[in-house]
C-alpha positions as CSV (number, residue, x, y, z in Angstrom):
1,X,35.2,-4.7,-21.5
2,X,33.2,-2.4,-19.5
3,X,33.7,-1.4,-16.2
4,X,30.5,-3.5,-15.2
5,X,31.8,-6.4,-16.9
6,X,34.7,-5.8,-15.1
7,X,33.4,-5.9,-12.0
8,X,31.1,-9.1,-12.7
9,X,33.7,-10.8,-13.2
10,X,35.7,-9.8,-10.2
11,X,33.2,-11.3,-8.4
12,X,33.0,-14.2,-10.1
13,X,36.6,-15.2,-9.5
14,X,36.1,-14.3,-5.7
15,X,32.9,-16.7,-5.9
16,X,35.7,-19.3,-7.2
17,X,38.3,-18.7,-5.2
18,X,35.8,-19.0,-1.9
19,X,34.9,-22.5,-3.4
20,X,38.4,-23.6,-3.7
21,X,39.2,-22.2,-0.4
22,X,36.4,-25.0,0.8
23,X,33.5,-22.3,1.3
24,X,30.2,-23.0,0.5
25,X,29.2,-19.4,-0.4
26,X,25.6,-19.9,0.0
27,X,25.1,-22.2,3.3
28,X,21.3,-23.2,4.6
29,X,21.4,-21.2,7.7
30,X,23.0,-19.2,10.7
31,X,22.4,-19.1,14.5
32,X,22.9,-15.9,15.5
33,X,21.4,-14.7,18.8
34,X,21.1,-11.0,18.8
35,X,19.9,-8.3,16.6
36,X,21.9,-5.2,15.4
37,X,19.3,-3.5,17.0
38,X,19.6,-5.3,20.1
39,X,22.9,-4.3,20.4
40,X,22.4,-0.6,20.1
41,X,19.8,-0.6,23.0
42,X,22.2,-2.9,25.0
43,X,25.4,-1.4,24.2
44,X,26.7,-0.9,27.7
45,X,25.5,-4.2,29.6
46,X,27.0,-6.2,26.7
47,X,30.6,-4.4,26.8
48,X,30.6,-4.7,30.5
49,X,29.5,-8.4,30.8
50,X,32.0,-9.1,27.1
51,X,28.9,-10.9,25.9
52,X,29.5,-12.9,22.9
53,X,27.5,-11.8,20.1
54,X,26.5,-13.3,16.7
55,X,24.9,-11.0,14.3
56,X,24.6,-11.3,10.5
57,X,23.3,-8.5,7.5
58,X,24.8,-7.4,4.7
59,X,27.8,-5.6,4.5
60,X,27.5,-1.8,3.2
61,X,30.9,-0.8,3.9
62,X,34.4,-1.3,3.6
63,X,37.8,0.1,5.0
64,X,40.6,-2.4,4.5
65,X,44.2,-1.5,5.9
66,X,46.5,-3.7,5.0
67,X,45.8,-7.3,7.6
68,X,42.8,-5.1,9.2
69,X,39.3,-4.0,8.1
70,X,36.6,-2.3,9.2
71,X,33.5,-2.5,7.6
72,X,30.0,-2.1,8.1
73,X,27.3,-4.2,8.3
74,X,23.0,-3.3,7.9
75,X,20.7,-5.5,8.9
76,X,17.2,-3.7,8.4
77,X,17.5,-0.3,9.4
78,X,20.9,-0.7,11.5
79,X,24.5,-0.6,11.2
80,X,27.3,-2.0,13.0
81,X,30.7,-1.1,12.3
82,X,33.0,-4.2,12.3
83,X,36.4,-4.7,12.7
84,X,38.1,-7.7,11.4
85,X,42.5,-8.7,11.8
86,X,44.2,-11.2,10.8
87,X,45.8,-11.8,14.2
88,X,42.5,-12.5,15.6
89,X,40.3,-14.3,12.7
90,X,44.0,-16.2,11.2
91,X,45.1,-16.1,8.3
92,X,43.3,-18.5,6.4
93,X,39.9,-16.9,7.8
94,X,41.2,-13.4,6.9
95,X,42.1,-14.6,3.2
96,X,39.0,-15.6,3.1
97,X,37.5,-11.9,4.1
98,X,39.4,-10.6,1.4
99,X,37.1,-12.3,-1.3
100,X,34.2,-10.9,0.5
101,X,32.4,-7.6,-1.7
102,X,29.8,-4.8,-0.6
103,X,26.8,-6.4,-0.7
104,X,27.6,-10.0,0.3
105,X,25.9,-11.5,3.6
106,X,27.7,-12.7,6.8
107,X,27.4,-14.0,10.1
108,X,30.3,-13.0,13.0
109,X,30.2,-13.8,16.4
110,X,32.5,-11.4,18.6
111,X,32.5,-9.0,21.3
112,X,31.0,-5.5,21.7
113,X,33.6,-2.4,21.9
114,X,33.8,0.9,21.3
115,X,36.8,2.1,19.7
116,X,39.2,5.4,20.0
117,X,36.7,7.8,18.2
118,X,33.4,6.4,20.2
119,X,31.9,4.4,17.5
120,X,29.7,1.3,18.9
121,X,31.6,-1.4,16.6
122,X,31.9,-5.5,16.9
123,X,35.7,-7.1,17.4
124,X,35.5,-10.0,15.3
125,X,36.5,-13.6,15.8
126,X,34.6,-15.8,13.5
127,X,32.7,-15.0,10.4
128,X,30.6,-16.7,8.3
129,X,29.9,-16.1,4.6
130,X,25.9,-16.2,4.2
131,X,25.3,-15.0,0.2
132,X,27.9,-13.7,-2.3
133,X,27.1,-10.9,-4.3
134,X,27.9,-11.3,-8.0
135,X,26.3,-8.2,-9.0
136,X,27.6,-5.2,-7.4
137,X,25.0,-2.4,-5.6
138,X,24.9,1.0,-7.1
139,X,27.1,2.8,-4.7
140,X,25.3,5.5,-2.5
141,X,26.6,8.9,-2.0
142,X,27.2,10.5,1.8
143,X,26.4,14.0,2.6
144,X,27.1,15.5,5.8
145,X,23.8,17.6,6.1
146,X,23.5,19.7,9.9
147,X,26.0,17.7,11.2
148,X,24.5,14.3,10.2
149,X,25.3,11.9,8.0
150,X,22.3,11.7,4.8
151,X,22.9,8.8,2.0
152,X,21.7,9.9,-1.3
153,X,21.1,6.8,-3.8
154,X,22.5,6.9,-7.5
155,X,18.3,5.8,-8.9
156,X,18.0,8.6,-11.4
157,X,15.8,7.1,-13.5
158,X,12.8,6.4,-11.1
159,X,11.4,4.1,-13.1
160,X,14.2,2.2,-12.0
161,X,13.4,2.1,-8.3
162,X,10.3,0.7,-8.9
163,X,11.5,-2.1,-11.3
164,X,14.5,-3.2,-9.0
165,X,12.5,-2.2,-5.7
166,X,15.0,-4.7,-3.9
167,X,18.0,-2.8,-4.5
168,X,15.8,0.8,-3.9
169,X,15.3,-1.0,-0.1
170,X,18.7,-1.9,0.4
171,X,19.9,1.8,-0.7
172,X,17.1,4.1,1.3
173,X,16.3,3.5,4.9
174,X,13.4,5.9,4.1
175,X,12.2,3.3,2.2
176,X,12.0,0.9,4.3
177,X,10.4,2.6,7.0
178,X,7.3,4.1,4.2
179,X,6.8,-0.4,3.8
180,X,7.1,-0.7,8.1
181,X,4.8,1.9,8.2
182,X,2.1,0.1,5.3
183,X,2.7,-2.4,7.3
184,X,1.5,-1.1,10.8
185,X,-1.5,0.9,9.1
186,X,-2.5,-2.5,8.1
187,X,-2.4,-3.9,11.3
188,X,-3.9,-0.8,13.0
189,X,-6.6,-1.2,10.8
190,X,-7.5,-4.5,11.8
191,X,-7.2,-4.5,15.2
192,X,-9.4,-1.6,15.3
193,X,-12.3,-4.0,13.3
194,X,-11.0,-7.1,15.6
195,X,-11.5,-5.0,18.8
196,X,-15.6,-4.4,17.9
197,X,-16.1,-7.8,17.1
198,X,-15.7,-8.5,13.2
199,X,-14.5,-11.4,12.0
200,X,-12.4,-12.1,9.0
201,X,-13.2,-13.7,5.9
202,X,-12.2,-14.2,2.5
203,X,-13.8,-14.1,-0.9
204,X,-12.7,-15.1,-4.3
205,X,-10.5,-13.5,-6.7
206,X,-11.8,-15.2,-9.4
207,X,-15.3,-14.7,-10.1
208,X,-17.7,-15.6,-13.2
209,X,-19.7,-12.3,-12.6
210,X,-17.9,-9.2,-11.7
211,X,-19.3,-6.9,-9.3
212,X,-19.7,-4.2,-6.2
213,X,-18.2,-1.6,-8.4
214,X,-18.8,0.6,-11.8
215,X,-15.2,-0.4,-13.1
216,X,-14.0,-2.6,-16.3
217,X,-12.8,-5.7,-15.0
218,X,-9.7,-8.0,-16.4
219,X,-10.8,-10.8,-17.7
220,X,-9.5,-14.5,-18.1
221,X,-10.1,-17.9,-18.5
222,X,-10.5,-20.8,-16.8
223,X,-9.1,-23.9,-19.1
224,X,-10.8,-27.0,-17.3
225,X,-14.4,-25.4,-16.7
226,X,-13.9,-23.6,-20.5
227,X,-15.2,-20.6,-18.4
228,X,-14.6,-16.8,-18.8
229,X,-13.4,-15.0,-15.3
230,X,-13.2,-12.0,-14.2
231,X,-10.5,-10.8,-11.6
232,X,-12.4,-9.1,-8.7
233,X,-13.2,-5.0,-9.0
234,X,-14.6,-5.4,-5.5
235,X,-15.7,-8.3,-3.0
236,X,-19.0,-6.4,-1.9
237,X,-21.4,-9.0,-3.2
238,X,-19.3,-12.0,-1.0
239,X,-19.2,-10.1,1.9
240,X,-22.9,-9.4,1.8
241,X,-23.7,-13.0,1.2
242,X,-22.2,-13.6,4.7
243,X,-24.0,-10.7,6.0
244,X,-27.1,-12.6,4.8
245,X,-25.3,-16.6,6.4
246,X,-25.6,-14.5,9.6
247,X,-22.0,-13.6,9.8
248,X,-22.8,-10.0,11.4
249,X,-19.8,-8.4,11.4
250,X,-17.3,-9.4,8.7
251,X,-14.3,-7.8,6.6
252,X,-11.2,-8.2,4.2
253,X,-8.1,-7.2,3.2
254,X,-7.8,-7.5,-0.4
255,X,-6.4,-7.1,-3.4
256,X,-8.8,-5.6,-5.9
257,X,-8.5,-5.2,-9.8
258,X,-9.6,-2.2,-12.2
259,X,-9.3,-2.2,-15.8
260,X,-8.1,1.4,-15.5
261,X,-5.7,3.9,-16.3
262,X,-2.5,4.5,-14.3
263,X,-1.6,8.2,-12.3
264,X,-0.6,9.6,-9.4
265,X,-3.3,8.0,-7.5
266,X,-4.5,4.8,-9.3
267,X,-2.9,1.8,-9.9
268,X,-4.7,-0.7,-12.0
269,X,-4.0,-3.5,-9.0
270,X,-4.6,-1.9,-5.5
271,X,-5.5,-2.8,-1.9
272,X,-8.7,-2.4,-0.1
273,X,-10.5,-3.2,2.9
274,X,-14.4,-4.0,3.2
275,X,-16.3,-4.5,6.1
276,X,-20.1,-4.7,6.6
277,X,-21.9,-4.5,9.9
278,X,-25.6,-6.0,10.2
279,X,-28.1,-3.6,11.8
280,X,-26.0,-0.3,11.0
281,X,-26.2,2.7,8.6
282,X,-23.9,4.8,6.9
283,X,-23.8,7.1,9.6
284,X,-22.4,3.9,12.1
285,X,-20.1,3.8,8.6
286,X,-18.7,7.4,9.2
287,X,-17.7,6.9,12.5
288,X,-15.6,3.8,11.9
289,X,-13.6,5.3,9.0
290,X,-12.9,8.6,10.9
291,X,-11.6,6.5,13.5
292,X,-9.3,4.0,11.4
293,X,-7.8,7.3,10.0
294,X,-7.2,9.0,13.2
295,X,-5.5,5.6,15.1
296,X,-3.5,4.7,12.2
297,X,-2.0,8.3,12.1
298,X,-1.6,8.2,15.6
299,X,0.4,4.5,15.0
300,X,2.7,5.7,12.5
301,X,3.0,9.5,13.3
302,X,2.1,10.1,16.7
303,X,-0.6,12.6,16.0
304,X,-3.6,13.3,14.3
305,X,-2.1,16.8,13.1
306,X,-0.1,15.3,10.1
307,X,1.8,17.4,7.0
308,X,1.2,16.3,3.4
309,X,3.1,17.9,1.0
310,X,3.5,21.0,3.2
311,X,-0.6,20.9,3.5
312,X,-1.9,20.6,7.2
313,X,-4.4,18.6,8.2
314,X,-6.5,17.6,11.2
315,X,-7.6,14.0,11.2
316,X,-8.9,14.6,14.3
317,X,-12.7,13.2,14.7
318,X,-15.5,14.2,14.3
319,X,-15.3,15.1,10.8
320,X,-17.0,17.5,8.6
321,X,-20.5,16.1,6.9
322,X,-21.8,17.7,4.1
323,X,-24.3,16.3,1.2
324,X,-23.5,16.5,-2.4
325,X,-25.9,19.4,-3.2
326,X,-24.2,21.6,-0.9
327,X,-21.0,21.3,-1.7
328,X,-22.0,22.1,-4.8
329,X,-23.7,24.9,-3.9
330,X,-20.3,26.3,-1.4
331,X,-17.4,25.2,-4.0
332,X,-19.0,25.7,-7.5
333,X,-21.7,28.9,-6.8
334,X,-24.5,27.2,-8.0
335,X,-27.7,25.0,-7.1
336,X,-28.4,21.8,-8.7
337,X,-32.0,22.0,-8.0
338,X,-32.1,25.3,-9.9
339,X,-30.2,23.9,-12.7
340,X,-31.6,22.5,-16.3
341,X,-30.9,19.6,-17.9
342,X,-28.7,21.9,-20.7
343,X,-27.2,23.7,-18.0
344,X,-25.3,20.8,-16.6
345,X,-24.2,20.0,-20.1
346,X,-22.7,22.8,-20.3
347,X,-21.0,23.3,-17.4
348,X,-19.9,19.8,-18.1
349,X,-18.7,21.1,-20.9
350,X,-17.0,23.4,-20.0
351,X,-14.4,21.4,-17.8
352,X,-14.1,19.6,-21.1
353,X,-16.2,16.5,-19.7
354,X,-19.3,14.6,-21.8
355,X,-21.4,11.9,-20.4
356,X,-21.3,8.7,-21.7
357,X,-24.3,7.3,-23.2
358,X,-27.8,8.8,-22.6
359,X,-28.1,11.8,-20.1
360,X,-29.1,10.8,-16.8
361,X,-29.7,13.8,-14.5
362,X,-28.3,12.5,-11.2
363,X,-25.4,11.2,-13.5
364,X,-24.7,14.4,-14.4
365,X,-24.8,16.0,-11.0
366,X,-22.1,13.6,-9.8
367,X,-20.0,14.4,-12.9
368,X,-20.6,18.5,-11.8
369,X,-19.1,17.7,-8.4
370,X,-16.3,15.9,-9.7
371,X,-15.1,18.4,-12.1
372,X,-16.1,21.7,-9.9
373,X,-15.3,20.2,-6.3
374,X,-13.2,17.1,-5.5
375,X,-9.8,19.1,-5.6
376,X,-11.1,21.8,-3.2
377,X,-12.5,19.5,-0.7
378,X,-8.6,19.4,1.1
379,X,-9.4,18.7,5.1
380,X,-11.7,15.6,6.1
381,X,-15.2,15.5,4.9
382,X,-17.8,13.4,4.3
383,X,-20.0,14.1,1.0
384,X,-23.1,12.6,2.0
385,X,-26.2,12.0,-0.3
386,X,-25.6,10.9,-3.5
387,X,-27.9,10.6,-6.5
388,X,-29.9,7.5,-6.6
389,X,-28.3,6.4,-10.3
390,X,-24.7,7.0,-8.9
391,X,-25.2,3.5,-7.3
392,X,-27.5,0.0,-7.5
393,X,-26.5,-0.8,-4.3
394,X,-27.2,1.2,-1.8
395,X,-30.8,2.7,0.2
396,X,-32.8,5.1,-0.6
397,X,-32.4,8.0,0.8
398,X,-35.2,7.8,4.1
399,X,-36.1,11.8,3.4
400,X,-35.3,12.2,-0.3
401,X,-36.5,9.5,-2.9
402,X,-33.7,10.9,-5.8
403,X,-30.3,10.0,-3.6
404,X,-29.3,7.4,-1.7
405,X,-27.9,6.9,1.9
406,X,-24.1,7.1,0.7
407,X,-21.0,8.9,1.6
408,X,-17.5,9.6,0.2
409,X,-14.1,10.6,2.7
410,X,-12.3,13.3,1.1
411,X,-9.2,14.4,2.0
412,X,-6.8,16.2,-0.2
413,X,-9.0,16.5,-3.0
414,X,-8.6,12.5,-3.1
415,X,-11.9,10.1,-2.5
416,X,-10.7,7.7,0.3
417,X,-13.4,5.3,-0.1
418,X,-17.1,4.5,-0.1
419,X,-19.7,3.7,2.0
420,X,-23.7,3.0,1.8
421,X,-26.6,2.2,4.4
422,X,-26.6,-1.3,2.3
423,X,-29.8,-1.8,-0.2
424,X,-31.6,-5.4,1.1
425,X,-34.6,-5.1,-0.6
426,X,-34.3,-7.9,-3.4
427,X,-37.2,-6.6,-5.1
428,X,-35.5,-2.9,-5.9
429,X,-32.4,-4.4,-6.3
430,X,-33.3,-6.7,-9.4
431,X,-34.8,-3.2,-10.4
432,X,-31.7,-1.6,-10.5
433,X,-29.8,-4.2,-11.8
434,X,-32.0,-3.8,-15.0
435,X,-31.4,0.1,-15.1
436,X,-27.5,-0.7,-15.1
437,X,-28.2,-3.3,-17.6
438,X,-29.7,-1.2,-19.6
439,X,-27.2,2.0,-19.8
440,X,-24.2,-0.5,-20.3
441,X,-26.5,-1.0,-23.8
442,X,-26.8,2.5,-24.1
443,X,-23.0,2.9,-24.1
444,X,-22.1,3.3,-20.4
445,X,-18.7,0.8,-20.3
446,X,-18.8,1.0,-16.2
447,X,-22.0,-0.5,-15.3
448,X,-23.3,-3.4,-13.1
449,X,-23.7,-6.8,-14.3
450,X,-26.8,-8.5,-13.0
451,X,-26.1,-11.1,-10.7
452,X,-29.1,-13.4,-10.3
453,X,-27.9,-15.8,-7.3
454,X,-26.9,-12.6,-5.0
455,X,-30.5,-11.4,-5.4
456,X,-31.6,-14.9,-4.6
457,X,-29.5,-14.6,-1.6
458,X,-31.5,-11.3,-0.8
459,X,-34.7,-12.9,-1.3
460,X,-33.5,-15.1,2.0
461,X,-33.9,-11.8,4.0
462,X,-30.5,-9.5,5.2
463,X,-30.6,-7.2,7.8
464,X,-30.5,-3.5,8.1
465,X,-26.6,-3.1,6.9
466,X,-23.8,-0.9,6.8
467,X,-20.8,-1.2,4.6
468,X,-17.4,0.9,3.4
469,X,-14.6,-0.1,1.7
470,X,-11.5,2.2,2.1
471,X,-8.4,2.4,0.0
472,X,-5.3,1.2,1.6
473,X,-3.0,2.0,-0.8
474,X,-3.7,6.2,-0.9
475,X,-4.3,6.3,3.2
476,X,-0.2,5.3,3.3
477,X,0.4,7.6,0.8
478,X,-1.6,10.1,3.1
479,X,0.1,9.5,6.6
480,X,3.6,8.6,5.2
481,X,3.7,11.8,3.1
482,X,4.8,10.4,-0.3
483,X,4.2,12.1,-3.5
484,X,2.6,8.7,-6.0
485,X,1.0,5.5,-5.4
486,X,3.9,3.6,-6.8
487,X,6.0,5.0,-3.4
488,X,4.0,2.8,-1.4
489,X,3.2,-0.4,-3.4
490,X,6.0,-2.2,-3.1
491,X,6.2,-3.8,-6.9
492,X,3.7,-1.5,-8.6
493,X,2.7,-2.6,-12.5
494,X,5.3,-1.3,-15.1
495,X,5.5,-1.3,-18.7
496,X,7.5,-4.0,-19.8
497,X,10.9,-2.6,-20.8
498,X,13.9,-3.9,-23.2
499,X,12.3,-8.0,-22.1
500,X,11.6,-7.4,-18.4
501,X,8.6,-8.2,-16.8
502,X,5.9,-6.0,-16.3
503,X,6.9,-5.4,-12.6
């Protein structure tokens, strides 16, 4: 029998024994009254007053000498030591400690002390088993690093922390705090938008006609209506009908869906916020996404001066606004304008890049900057200015009839997201609805469906609009400094491996 097997069944017998002993190993609830936390930040009005205290967590930590113990117990990202006799618990109580296993939950109630060698520790009288563990945690290792105390988990297979994410937050604190963080970023986010008025909403994740992005959706199928669906690439569409209802300032936080590849940065399932503001532009647009950046890093860091990677950067508004053109002309030497048709083949071509179907100039120029200047483009900017075929969605450009009023935040080489001075003219959009019909027939595979009743929604009349969506998912990667987008999703999609699920 292997030593897992071993240990399995170990617990097991405990598990028994607790039963026989009259313990319900998995009760329906506990009252305690403080938090670990709370008695940290209260240590020395709660010794002085001998405060009764009932905490619960998991227990992390054992030391067992003989009829006393101390052991320690985490609940979130705090430890308590505890320290359990038999002359004070009894001995039935303390024969009943003894079938309790790193891992397993409890409840004590007790008093606060500190003991000989100054640790902050709990004298318990009562305890409470909460959840038996029948599968033992990977043990961490302890390293004494400056003169604190660093745990080290045993993941080396990182697949495996992404897979079993619930025993990767039990092991790392760091962890933890990377989710608090997503968490507050979230939250920061949409107070900022609550604070200037928007409202919101939510749209559906199953749609009939896919739309607000070039990306291949997943499809399914509804069984009842003996419908095809598509999971949403984006809710842009939605949130413009309300724009249209006379809902003026509206947004969501959602989960969006590409039928795309997986890397550092993408994730086939990922989180986004939209918002859309009547009687605004993209330049109203640029101002509220340098803005979420800089109050979120202040949230979660403090500062808008954060590290990534050992890379500075200033998040600081304003940010840098540059068009399209002239970052080509400042990263990759050259002028568009100047430029033939073969010309940009070639240099595609060179970066080992072909269009897909027919060549369409403007195309072409966006492909150019993707290849020659994303990864340079490492403090904030806006790239402002795009070529009209890079979108059906958005305005004409209101000084140049070949781009359109759009922008992409970069920072780190990585687009953070995507805004337009909104395209309400129903007339022009049915137009370019047909173009992006037509190149998906001409071998394009990440074009716009037409959607007839959003252009009869336009017909209705919607105001002068601006909109943005921005990427959730790579802004906590951003401000919390982690290396992949699977560090900050908490159950990011897997392969399926040896019968598990895909996550």
């Amino acid at each position: 029998m292997s030593e897992l097997s071993n240990q399995l069944q170990a617990r097991q017998d405990k598990l028994q024994k607790l039963r026989s002993l009259g313990v319900n190993p998995y009760p329906y609830r506990f009252g305690r009254t403080q938090h670990v936390s709370d008695l940290i930040e209260n240590r020395d009005s709660l010794i002085k007053n001998e405060t009764e205290i009932k905490i619960s967590g998991r227990l992390v930590a054992f030391r067992r000498q003989g009829k006393t113990a101390f052991c320690n117990l985490k609940e979130g990202l705090h430890r308590i030591q505890l320290y359990v006799s038999q002359n004070i618990v009894g001995p039935e109580s303390y024969e009943i400690f003894k079938c309790l296993d790193l891992g397993d939950f409890i409840g004590v109630k007790g008093n606060l002390f500190v003991t000989r060698t100054g640790e902050l520790s709990v004298n318990v009288k009562e305890f409470d088993v909460l959840g038996k563990s029948v599968r033992p945690l990977p043990v961490p290792k302890e390293k004494i690093v400056d003169g604190q105390k660093q745990i080290f988990d045993q993941f080396k297979n990182m697949e495996q922390r992404y897979r079993q994410r619930y025993i990767d937050l039990v092991l790392n604190d760091n962890v933890v705090d990377i989710f608090r963080k997503r968490s507050l970023i979230i939250k920061t986010t949409r107070d900022y938008l609550e604070e200037l008025g928007y409202m919101e909403v939510e749209t559906p994740t199953l749609q009939s006609i896919y739309g607000g992005a070039s990306a291949r959706p997943f499809e399914t199928h509804h069984n009842s209506l003996d419908m095809k669906l598509y999971l949403r690439i984006s809710n842009e569409l939605f949130l413009k009908r309300c724009i249209i209802g006379g809902l003026d300032r509206v947004y969501e936080i959602v989960k969006d869906f590409r039928n795309e590849g997986i890397d550092r940065t993408h994730n086939p399932e990922f989180t986004q916020i939209e918002f859309y503001q009547a009687y605004a532009d993209y330049n109203d647009m640029m101002d509220h996404f340098e803005n979420i950046y800089a109050r979120a890093s202040l949230a979660v860091n403090g500062t808008t001066k954060i590290q990534y990677q050992g890379q500075a950067l200033d998040l600081t508004p304003p940010w840098e606004r540059l068009t399209m053109k002239d970052a080509i002309k400042r990263y990759a030497g050259f002028d568009v304008d100047e430029t033939s048709d073969g010309e940009l083949v070639d240099l595609l071509k060179a970066k080992g890049m072909e269009l897909e179907g027919s060549f369409i100039r403007g195309i072409a120029v966006s492909e150019i900057f993707e290849a020659y200047c994303e990864d340079q483009l490492i403090q904030p900017v806006f790239i402002m200015d795009h070529p009209k075929e890079s979108t059906p969605l958005c305005k004409i450009h209101r000084n140049d009839p070949t781009l359109v009023e759009r922008f992409e935040p970069y920072i780190n080489g990585w687009e953070l997201g995507n805004a337009y001075s909104e395209l309400n003219d129903p007339d022009m959009q049915r137009r370019f609805f047909e173009e992006q019909v037509a190149r998906g027939r001409g071998g394009e595979n990440e074009t716009h469906p037409m959607d007839e009743d959003f252009l009869t929604a336009l017909e209705y009349g919607m105001p002068p609009t601006g909109g943005i969506g921005l990427g959730i998912d790579r802004m906590v990667m951003l401000l919390t400094d982690q290396k992949t987008i699977r560090d900050v999703i908490l159950f990011p999609l897997m392969r399926d491996s040896e019968g598990t699920s895909a996550i």
